[in-house]
VOPAGU-2260 file (C-alpha; in pm, 1 decimal, decimal comma):
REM VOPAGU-2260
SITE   aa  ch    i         X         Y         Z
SITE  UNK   A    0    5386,7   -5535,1   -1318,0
SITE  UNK   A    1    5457,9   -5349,4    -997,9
SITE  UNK   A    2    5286,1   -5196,5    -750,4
SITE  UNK   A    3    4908,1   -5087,0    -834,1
SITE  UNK   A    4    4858,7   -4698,8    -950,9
SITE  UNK   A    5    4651,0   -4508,7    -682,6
SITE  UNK   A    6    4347,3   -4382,9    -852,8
SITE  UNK   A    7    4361,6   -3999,6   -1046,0
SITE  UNK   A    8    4111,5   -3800,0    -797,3
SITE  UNK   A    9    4002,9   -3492,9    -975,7
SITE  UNK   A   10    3790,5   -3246,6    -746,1
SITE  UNK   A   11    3577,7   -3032,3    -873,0
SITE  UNK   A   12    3386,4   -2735,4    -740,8
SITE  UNK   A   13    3095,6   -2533,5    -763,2
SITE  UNK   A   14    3066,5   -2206,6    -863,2
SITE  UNK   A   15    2847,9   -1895,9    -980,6
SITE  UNK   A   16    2953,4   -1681,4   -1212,7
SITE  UNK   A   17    2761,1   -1340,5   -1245,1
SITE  UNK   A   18    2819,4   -1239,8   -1609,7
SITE  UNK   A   19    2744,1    -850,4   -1706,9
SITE  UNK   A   20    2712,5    -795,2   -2105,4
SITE  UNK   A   21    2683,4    -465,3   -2309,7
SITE  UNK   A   22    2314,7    -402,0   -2381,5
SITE  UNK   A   23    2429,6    -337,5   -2743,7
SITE  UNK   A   24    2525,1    -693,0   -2807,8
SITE  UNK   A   25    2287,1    -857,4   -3021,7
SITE  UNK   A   26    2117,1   -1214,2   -2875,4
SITE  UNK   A   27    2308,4   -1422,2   -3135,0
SITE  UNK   A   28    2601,6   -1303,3   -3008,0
SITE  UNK   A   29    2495,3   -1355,4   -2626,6
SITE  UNK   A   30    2391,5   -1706,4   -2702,5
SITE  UNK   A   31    2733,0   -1752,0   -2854,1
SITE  UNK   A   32    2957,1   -1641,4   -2529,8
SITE  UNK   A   33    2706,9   -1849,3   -2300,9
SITE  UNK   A   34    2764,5   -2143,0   -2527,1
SITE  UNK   A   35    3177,1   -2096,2   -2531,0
SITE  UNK   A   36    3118,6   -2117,2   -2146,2
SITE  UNK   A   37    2925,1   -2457,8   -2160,5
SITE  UNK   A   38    3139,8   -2569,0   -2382,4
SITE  UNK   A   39    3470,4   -2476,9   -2186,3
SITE  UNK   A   40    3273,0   -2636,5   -1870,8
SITE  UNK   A   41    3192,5   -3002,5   -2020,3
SITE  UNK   A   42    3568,3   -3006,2   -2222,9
SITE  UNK   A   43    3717,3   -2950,9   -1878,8
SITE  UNK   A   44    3497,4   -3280,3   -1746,3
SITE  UNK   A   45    3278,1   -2968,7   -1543,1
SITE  UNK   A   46    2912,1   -2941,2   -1635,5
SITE  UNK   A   47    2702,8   -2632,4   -1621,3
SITE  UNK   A   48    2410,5   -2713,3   -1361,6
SITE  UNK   A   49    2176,1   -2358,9   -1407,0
SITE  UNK   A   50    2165,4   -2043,6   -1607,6
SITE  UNK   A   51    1963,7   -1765,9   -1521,1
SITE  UNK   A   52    1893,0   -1458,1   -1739,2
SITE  UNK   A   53    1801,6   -1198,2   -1513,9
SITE  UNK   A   54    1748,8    -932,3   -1858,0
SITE  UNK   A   55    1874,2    -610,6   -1936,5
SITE  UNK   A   56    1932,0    -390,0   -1588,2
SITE  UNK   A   57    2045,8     -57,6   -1499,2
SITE  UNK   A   58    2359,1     -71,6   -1331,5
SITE  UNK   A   59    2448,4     111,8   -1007,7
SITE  UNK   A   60    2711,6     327,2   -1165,6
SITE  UNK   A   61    2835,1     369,1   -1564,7
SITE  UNK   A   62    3133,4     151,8   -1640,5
SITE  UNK   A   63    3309,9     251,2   -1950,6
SITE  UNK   A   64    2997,2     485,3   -2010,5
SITE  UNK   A   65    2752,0     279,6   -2046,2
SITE  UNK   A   66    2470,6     236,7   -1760,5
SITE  UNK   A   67    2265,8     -89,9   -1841,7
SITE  UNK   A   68    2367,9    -434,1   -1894,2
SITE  UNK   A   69    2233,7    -760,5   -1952,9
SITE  UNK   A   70    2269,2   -1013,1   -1608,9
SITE  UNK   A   71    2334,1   -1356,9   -1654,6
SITE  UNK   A   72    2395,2   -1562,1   -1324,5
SITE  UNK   A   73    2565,6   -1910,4   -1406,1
SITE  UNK   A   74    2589,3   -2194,8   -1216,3
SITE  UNK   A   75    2850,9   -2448,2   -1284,0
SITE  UNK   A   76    3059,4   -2766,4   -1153,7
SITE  UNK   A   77    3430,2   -2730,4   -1259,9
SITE  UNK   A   78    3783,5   -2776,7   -1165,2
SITE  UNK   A   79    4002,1   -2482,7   -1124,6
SITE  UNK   A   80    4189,8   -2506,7   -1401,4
SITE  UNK   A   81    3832,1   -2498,0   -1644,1
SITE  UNK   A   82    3751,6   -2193,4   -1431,2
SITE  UNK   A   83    4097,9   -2005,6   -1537,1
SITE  UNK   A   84    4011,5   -2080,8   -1885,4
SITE  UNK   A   85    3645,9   -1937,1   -1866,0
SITE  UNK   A   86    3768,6   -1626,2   -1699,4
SITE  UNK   A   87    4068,4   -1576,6   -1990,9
SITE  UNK   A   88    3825,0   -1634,0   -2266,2
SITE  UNK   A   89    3584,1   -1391,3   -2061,3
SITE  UNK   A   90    3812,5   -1163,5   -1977,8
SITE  UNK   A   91    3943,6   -1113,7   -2406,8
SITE  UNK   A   92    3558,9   -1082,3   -2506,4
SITE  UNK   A   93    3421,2    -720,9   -2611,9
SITE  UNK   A   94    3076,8    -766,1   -2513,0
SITE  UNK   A   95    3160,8    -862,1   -2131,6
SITE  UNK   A   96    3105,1    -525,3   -1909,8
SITE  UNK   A   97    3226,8    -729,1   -1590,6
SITE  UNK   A   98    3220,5   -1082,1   -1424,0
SITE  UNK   A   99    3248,5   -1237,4   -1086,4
SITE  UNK   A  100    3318,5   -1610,2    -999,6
SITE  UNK   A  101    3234,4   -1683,6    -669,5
SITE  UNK   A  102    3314,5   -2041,4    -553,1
SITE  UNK   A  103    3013,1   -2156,8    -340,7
SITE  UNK   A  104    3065,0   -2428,2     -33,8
SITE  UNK   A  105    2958,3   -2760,0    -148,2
SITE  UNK   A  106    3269,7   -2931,7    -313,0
SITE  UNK   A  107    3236,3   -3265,4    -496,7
SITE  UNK   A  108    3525,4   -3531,2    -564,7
SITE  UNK   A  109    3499,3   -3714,4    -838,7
SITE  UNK   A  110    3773,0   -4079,6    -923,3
SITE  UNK   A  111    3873,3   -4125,9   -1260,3
C-alpha cells in the first residue's frame, strides 16, 4: 500500500470585485454576467458570499464615452485560479466598462 497520501489543502480567499457595466445593457443581460460569475465561483469549489447593486451612477470621468454605469460590488470566496477565470470571462464581455478584484485579509483553508 505504501506510505499514506498527505491530504490535498486547497486555500481559498476572499475577495471583492467592483464590477462597472454600460448603462445601455438591458437587466436580462446583467442578470446573465452576474450569474456566469456565480457560476464560475461554485464550479471552482468558491462560493459567492454578497452582491450588492449599488444602481446606475455617474462616473468620475467618461471611459470610452460614456459617463454612467451600473455598480455592482461582489463579494466572493475563491481560489486563485477561479479568480483568473472570472477576470478572462470579464475581461471578453461587451457590457463590462471596468472591474477591480481586490483580495481582502481574511484567508480560509479548506482539506479535501
Amino acid at each position: 500500500m505504501g506510505p499514506p497520501r498527505p491530504k490535498e489543502v486547497s486555500t481559498t480567499s476572499n475577495y471583492e470585485i467592483m464590477l462597472l457595466l454600460n448603462p445601455e445593457a438591458e437587466t436580462a443581460r446583467q442578470t446573465e454576467i452576474l450569474d456566469r460569475i456565480k457560476k464560475t465561483a461554485t464550479d471552482g469549489g468558491g462560493s459567492v458570499d454578497n452582491v450588492e447593486e449599488w444602481g446606475k451612477k455617474r462616473l468620475a470621468y467618461e471611459i470610452d464615452h460614456i459617463r454612467d454605469a451600473f455598480y455592482y460590488v461582489i463579494t466572493l470566496t475563491i481560489s486563485a485560479a477561479a479568480l483568473d477565470e472570472i477576470s478572462r470571462i470579464l475581461r471578453i464581455t461587451d457590457e463590462v466598462i471596468r472591474f477591480m478584484p481586490v483580495a481582502l485579509k481574511e484567508k480560509v483553508a479548506s482539506e479535501s
